[in-house]
DOZA-43990 format. One record per residue (C-alpha): residue number from 1; x, y, z. Coordinates in nm, 2 decimals. Layout:
REM residues N
  seq    east   north      up
  NUM       X       Y       Z
...
This chain:
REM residues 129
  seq    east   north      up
    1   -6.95    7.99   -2.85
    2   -7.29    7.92   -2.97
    3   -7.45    7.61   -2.93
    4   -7.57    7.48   -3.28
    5   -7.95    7.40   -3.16
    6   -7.95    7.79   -3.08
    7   -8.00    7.84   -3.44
    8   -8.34    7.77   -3.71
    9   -8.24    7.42   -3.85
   10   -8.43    7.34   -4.17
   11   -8.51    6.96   -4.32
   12   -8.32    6.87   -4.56
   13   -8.63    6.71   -4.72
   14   -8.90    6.91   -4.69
   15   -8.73    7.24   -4.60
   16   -8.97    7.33   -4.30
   17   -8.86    7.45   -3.95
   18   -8.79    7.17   -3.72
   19   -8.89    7.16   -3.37
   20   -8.67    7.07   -3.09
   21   -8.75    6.78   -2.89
   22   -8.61    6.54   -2.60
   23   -8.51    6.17   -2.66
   24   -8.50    5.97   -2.36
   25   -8.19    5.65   -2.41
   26   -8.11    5.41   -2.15
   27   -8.12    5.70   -1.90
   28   -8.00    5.99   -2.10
   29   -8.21    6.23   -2.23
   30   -8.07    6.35   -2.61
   31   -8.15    6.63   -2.75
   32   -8.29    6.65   -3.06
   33   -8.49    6.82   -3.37
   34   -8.77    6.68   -3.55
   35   -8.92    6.79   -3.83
   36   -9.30    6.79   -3.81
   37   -9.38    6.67   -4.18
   38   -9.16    6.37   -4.23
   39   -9.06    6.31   -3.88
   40   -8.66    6.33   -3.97
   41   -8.45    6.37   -3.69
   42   -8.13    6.53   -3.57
   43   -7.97    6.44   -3.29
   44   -7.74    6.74   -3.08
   45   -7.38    6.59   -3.15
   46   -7.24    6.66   -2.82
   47   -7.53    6.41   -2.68
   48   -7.46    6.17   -2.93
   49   -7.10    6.17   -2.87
   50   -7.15    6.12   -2.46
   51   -7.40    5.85   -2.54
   52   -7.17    5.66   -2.77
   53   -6.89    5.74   -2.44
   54   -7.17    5.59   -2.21
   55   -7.22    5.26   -2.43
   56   -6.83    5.21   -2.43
   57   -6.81    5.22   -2.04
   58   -7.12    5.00   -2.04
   59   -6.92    4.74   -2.22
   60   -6.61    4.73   -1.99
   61   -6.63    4.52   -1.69
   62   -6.42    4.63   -1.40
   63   -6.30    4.36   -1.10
   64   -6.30    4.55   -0.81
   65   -6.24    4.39   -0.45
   66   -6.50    4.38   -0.17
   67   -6.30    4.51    0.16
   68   -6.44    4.46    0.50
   69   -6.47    4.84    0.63
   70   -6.60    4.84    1.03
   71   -6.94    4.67    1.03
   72   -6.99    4.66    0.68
   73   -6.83    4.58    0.31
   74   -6.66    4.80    0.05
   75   -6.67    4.80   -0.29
   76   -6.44    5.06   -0.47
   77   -6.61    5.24   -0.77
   78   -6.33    5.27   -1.06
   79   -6.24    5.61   -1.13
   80   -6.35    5.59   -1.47
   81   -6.73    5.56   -1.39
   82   -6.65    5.83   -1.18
   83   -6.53    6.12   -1.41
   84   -6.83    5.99   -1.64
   85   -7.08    6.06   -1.39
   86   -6.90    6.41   -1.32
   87   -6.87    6.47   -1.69
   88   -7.24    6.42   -1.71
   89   -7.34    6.62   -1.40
   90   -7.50    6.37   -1.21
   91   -7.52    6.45   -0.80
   92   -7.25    6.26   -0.65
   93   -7.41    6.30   -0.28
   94   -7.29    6.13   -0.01
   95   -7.60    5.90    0.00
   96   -7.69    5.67   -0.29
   97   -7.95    5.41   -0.30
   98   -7.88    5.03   -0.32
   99   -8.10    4.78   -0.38
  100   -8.07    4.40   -0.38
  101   -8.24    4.32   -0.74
  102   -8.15    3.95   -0.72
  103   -7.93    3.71   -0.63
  104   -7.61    3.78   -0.71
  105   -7.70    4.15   -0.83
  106   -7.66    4.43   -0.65
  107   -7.77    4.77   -0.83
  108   -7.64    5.13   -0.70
  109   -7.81    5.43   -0.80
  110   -7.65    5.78   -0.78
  111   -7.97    5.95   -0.77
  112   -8.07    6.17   -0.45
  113   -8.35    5.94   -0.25
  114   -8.57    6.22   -0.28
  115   -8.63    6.27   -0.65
  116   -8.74    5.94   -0.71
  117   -8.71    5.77   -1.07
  118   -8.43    5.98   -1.20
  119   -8.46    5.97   -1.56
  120   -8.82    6.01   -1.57
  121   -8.74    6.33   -1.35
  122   -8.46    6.49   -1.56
  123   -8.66    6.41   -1.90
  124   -8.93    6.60   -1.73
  125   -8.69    6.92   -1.62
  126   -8.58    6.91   -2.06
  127   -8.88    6.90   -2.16
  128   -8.93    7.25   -1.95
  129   -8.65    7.42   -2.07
């Protein structure tokens, strides 16, 4: 099947070419057309549709127990965030970066310690492709 953004998209204004382009969103980066006259743009449906998926799951809040494992706490990650992050291919390594951020907030990042800001780095590795 052929992706839709494979394809010459006109504006529906000004009927000229429009160029592809990446939007970065609260971490996700969407594809996108513009067109270079009026600045309209079209944003790739199945990236809309995960977004609007994302923003859902951002608005449920799970209750999840803390379990005293050896040495250290547990905190089970609901399935549902999960499968999202598969969906999405994200790296699901073994390590994942924790941070205190204040009290009473804890934030866990999925991204490998080595790539560093991982939204700036996969907006980057779009905008190459």
């Amino acid at each position: 099947m052929t992706d839709i953004f494979s394809n010459k998209i006109l504006c529906g204004k000004c009927d000229v070419k429009m160029q592809p382009i990446n939007i970065a969103k609260n971490g996700f980066v969407l594809r996108a057309v513009e067109c270079p006259q009026c600045h309209a743009r079209i944003v790739h449906p199945k990236d809309e549709q995960e977004y609007k998926n994302f923003i859902e799951l951002k608005k449920k809040r799970f209750n999840v127990k803390m379990r005293y494992v050896g040495n250290s706490y547990a905190v089970s990650i609901p399935k549902e965030i999960v499968n999202f992050l598969h969906e999405q291919e994200k790296m699901l390594d073994d390590m994942v970066r924790l941070s205190f951020e204040e009290f009473g907030r804890i934030s866990l990042n999925f991204c490998p310690e080595k790539q560093g800001k991982c939204d700036e780095d996969k907006l980057k590795r779009e905008r190459l492709h």
